[in-house]
Structure formats: C-alpha cells, structure tokens
N, CA, C and O atoms as a CHARMM CRD file, in Angstrom:
* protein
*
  224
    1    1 UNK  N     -6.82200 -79.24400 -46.16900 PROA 1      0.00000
    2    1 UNK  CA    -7.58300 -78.17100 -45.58000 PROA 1      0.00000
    3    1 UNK  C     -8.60500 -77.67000 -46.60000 PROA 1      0.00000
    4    1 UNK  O     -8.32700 -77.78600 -47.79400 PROA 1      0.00000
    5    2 UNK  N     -9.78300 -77.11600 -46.22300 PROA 2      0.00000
    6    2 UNK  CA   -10.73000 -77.12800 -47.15800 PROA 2      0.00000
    7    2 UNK  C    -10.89300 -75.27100 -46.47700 PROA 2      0.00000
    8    2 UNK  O    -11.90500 -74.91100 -45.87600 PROA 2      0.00000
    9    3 UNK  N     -9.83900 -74.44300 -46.71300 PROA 3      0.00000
   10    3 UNK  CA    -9.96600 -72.94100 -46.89400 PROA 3      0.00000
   11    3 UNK  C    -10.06300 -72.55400 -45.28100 PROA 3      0.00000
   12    3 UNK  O    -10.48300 -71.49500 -44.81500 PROA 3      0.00000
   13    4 UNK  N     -9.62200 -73.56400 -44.65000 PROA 4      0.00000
   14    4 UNK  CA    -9.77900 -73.03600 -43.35500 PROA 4      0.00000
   15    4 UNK  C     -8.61300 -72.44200 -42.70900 PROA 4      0.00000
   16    4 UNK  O     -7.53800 -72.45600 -43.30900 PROA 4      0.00000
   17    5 UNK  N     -8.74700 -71.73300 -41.12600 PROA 5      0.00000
   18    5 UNK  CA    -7.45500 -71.39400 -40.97300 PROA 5      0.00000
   19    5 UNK  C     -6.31200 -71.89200 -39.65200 PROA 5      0.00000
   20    5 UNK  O     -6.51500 -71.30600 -38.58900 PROA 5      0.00000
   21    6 UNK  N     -5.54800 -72.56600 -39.65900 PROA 6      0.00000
   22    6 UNK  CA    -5.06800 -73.30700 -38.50500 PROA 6      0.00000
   23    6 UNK  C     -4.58100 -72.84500 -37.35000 PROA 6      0.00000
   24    6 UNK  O     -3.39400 -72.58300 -37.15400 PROA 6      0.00000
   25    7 UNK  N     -5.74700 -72.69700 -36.31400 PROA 7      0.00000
   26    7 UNK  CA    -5.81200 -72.02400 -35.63600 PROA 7      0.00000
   27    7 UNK  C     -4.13300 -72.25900 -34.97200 PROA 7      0.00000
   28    7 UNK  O     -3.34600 -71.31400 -34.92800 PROA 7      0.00000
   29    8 UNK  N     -3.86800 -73.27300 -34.62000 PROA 8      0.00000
   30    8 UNK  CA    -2.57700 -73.90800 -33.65100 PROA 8      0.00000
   31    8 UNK  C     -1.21000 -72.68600 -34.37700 PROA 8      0.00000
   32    8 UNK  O     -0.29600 -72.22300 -33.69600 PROA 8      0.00000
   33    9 UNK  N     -1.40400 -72.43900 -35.65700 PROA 9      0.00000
   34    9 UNK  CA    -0.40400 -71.65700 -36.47500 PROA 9      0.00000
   35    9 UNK  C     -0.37500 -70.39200 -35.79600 PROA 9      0.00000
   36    9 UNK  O      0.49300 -69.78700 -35.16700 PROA 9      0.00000
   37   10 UNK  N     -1.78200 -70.12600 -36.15600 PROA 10     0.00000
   38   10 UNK  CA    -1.56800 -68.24100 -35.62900 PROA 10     0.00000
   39   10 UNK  C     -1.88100 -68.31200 -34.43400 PROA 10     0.00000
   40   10 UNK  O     -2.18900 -67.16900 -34.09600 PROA 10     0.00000
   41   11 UNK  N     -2.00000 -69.12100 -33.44100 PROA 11     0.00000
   42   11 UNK  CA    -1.67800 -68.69500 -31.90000 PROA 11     0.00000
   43   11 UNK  C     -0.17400 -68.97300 -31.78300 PROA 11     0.00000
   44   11 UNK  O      0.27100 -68.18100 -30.95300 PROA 11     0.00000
   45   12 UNK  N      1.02700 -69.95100 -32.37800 PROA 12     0.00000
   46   12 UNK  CA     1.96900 -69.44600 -32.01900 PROA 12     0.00000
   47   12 UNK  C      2.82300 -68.18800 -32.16500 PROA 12     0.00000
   48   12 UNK  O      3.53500 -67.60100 -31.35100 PROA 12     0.00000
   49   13 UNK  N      2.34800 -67.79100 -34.30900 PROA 13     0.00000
   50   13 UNK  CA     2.86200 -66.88600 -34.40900 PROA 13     0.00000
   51   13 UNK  C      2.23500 -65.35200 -33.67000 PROA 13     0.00000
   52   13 UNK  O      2.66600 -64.27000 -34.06700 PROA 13     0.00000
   53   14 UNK  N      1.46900 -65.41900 -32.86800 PROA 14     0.00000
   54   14 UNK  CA     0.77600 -64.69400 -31.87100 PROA 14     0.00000
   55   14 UNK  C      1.61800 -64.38200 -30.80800 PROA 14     0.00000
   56   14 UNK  O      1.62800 -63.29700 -30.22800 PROA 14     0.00000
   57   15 UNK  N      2.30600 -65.31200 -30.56400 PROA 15     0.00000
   58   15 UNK  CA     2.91900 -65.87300 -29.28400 PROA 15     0.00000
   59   15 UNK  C      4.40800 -65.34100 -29.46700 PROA 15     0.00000
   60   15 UNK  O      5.11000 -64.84200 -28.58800 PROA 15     0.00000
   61   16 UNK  N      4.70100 -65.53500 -30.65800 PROA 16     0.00000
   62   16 UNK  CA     6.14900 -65.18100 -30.88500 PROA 16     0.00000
   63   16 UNK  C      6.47500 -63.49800 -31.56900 PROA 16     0.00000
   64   16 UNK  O      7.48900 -62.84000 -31.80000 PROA 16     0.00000
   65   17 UNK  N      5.02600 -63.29800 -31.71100 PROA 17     0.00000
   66   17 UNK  CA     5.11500 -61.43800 -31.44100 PROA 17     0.00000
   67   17 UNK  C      5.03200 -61.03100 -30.12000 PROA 17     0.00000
   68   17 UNK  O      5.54000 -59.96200 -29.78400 PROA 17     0.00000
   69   18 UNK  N      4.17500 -62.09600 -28.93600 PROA 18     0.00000
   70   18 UNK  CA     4.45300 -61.10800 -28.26500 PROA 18     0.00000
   71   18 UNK  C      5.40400 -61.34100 -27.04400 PROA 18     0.00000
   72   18 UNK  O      5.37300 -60.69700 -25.99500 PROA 18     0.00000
   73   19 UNK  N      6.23900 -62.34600 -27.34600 PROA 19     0.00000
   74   19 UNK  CA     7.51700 -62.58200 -26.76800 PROA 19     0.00000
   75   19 UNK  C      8.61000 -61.91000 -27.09900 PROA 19     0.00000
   76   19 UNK  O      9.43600 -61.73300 -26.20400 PROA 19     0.00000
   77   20 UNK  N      8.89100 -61.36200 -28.48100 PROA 20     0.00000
   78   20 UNK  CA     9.39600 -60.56800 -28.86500 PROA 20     0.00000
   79   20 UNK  C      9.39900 -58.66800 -28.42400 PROA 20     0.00000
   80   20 UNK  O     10.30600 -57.83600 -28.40200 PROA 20     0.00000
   81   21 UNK  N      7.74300 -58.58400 -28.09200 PROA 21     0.00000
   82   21 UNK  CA     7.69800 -57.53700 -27.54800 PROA 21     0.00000
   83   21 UNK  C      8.55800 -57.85600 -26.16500 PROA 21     0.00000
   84   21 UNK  O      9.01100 -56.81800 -25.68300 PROA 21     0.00000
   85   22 UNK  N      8.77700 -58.65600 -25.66500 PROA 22     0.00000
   86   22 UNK  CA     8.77200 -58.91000 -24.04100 PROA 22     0.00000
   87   22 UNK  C     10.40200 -58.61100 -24.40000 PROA 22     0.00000
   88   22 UNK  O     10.90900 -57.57100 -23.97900 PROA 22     0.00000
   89   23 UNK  N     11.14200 -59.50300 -25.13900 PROA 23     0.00000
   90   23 UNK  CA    12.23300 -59.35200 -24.60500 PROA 23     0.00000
   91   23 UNK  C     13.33500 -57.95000 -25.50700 PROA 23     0.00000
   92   23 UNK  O     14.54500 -57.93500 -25.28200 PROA 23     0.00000
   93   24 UNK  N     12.72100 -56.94300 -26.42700 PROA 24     0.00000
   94   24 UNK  CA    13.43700 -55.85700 -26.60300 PROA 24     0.00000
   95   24 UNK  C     13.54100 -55.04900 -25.27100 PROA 24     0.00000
   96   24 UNK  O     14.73600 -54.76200 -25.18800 PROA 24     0.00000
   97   25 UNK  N     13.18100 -54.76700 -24.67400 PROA 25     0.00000
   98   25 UNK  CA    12.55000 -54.08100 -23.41900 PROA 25     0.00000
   99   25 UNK  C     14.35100 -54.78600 -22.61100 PROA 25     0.00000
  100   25 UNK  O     15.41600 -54.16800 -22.59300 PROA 25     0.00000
  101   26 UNK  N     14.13800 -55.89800 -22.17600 PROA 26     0.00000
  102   26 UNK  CA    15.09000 -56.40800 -21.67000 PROA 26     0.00000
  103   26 UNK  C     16.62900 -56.80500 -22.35700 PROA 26     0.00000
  104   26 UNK  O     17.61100 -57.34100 -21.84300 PROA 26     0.00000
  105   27 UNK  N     16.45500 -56.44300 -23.34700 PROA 27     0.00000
  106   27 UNK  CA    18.09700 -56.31600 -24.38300 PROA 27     0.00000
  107   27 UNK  C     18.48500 -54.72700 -24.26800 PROA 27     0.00000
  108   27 UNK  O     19.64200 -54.30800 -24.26500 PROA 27     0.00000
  109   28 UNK  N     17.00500 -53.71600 -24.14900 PROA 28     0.00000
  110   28 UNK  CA    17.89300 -52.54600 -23.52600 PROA 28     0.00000
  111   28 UNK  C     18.32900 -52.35800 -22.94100 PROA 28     0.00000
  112   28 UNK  O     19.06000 -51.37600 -22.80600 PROA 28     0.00000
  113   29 UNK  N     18.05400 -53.49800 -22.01600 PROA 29     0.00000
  114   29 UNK  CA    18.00800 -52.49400 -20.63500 PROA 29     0.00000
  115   29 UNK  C     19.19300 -53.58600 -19.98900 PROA 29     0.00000
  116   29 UNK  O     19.12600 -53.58400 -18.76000 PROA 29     0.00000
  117   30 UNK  N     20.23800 -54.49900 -20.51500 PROA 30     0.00000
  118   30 UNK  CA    21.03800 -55.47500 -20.18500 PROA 30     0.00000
  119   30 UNK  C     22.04800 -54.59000 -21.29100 PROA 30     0.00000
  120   30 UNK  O     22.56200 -53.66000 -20.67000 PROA 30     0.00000
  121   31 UNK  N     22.38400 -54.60200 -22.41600 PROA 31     0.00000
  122   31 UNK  CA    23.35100 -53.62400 -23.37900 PROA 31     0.00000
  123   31 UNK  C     23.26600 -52.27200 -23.26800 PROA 31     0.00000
  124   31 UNK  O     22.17800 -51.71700 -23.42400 PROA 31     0.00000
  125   32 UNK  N     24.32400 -51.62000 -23.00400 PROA 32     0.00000
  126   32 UNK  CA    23.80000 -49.87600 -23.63100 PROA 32     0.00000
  127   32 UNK  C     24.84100 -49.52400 -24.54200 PROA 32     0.00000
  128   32 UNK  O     26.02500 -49.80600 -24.72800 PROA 32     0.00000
  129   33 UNK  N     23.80500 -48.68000 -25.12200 PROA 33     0.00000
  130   33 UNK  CA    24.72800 -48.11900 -26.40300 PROA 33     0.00000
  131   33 UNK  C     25.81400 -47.15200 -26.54800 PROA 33     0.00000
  132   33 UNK  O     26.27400 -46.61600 -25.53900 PROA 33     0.00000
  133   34 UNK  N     26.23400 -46.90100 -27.63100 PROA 34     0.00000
  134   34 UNK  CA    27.67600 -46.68500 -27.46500 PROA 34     0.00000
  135   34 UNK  C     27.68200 -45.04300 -26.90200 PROA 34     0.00000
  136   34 UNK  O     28.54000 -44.48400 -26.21800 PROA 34     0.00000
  137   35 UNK  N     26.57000 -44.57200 -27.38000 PROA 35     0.00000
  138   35 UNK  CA    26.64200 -43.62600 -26.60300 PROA 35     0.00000
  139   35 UNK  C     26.39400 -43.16200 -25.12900 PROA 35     0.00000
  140   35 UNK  O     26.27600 -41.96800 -24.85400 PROA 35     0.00000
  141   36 UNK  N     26.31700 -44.19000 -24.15800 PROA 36     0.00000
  142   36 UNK  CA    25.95800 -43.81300 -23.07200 PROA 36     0.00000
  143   36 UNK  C     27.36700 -44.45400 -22.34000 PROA 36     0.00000
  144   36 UNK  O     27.65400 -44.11700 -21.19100 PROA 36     0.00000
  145   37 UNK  N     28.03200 -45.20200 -22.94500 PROA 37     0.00000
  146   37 UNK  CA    29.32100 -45.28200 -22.65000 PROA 37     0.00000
  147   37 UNK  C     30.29900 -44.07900 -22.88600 PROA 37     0.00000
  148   37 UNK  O     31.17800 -43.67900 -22.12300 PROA 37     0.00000
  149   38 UNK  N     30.00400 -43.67800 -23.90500 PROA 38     0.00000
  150   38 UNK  CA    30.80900 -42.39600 -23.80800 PROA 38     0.00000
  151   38 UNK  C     30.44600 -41.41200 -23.04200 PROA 38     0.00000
  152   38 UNK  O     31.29300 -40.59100 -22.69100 PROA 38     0.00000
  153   39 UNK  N     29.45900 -41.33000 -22.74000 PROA 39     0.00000
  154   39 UNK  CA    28.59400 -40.35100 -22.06200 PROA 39     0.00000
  155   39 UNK  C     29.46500 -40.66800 -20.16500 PROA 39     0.00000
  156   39 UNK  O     29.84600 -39.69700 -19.51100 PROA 39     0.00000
  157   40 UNK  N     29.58100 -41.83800 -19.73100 PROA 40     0.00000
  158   40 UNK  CA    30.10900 -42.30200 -19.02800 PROA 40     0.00000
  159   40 UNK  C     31.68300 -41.92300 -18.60400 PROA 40     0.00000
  160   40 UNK  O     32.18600 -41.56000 -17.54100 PROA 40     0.00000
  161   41 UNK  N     32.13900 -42.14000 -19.73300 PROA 41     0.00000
  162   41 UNK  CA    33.80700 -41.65800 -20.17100 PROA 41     0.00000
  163   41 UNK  C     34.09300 -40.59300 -19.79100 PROA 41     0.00000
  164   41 UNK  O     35.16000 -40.33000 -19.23700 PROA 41     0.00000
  165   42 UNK  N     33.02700 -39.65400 -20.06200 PROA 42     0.00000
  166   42 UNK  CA    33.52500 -37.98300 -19.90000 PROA 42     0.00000
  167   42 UNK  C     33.09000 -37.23000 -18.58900 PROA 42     0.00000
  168   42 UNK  O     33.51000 -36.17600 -18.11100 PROA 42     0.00000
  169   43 UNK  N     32.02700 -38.18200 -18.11900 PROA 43     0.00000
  170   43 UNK  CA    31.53900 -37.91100 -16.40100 PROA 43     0.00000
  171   43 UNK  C     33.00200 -38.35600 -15.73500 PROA 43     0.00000
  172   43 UNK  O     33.44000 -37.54500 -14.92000 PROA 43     0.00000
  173   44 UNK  N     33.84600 -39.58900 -15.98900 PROA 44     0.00000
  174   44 UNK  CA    34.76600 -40.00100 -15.63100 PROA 44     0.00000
  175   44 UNK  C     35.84200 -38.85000 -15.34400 PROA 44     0.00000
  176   44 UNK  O     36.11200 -38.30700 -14.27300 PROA 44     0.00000
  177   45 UNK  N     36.34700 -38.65200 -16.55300 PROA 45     0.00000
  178   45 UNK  CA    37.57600 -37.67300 -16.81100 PROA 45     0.00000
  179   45 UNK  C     37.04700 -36.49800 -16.22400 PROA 45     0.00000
  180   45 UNK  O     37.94200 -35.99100 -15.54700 PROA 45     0.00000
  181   46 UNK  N     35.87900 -35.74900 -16.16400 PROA 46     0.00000
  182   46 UNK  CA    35.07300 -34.44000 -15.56700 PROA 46     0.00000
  183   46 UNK  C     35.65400 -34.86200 -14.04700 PROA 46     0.00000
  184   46 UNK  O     35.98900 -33.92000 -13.32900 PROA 46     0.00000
  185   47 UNK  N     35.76700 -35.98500 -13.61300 PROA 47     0.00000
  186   47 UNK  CA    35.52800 -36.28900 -11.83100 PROA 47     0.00000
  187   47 UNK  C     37.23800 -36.39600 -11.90200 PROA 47     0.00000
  188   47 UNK  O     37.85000 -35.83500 -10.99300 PROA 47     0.00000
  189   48 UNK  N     37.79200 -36.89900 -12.65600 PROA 48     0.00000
  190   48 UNK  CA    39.12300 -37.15100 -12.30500 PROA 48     0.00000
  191   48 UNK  C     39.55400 -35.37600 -12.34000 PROA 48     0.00000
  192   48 UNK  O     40.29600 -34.85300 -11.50900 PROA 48     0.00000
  193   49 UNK  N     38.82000 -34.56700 -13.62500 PROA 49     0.00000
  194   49 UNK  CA    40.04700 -33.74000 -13.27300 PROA 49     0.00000
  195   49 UNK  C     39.60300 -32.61200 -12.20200 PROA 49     0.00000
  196   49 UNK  O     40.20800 -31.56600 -11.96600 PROA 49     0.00000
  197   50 UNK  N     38.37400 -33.08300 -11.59300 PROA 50     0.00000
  198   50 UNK  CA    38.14200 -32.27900 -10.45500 PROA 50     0.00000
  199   50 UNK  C     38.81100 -32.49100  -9.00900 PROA 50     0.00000
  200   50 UNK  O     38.97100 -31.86500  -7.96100 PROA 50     0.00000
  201   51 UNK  N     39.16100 -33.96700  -9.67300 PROA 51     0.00000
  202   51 UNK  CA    40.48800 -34.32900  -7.94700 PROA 51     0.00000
  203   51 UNK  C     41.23300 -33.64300  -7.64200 PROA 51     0.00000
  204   51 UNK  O     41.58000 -33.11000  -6.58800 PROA 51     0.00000
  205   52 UNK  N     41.79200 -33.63000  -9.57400 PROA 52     0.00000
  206   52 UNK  CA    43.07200 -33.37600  -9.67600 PROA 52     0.00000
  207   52 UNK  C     43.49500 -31.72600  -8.67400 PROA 52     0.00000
  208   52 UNK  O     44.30200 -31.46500  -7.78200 PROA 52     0.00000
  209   53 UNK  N     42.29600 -30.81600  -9.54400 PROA 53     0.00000
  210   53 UNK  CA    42.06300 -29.60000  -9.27000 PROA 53     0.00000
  211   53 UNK  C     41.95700 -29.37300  -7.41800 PROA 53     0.00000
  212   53 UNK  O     42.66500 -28.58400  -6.79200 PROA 53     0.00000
  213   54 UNK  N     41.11300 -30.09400  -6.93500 PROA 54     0.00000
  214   54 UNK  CA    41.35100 -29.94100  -5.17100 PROA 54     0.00000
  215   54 UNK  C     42.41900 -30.48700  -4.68000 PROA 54     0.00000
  216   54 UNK  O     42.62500 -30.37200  -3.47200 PROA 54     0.00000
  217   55 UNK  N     43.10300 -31.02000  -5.29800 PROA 55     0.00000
  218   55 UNK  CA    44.25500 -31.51900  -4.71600 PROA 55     0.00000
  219   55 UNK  C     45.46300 -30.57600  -4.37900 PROA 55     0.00000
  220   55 UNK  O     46.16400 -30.63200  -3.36900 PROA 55     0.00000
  221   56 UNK  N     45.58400 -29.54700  -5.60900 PROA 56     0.00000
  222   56 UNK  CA    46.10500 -28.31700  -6.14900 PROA 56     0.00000
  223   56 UNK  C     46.12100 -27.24900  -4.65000 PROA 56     0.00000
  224   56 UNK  O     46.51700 -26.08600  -4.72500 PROA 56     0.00000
C-alpha cells in the first residue's frame, strides 16, 4: 500500500458498529435485569396478600 486507505476495511468495521448498535436495543429488550425481576416479586406477594385479605 502506498499510504492509502482500504476502503473494504472501514466499511466493514462501519458495519460492525452499526450492527452492534442494532442488536443492544434487542438484548434489552429479550433479558431484564435483576431489578425488574424483583420489582415483579413484590407486585406478586402485594397481589397474593390482597387475596389473602378478601378472602378474610
């Protein structure tokens, strides 16, 4: 190479930024974090012990 720049290079690494943008988006939104599981947990037990309570 005589100082030039390969183009074929930086269109993939082009390509693999913005595939990367593409798929964080979709790892959120397929995993959730630990806090929204817990967050989950306590809506749970909130509903159970409101059964419990009309049942009463």
């Amino acid at each position: 190479m005589l100082g030039g720049i390969n183009n074929g290079l930086f269109l993939q690494s082009l390509g693999g930024f913005l595939a990367l943008i593409a798929f964080i988006p979709l790892l959120r939104w397929t995993f959730d974090s630990p806090s929204v599981k817990a967050e989950r947990a306590k809506r749970r037990e909130i509903k159970r012990s409101l059964r419990r309570l009309k049942r009463k």
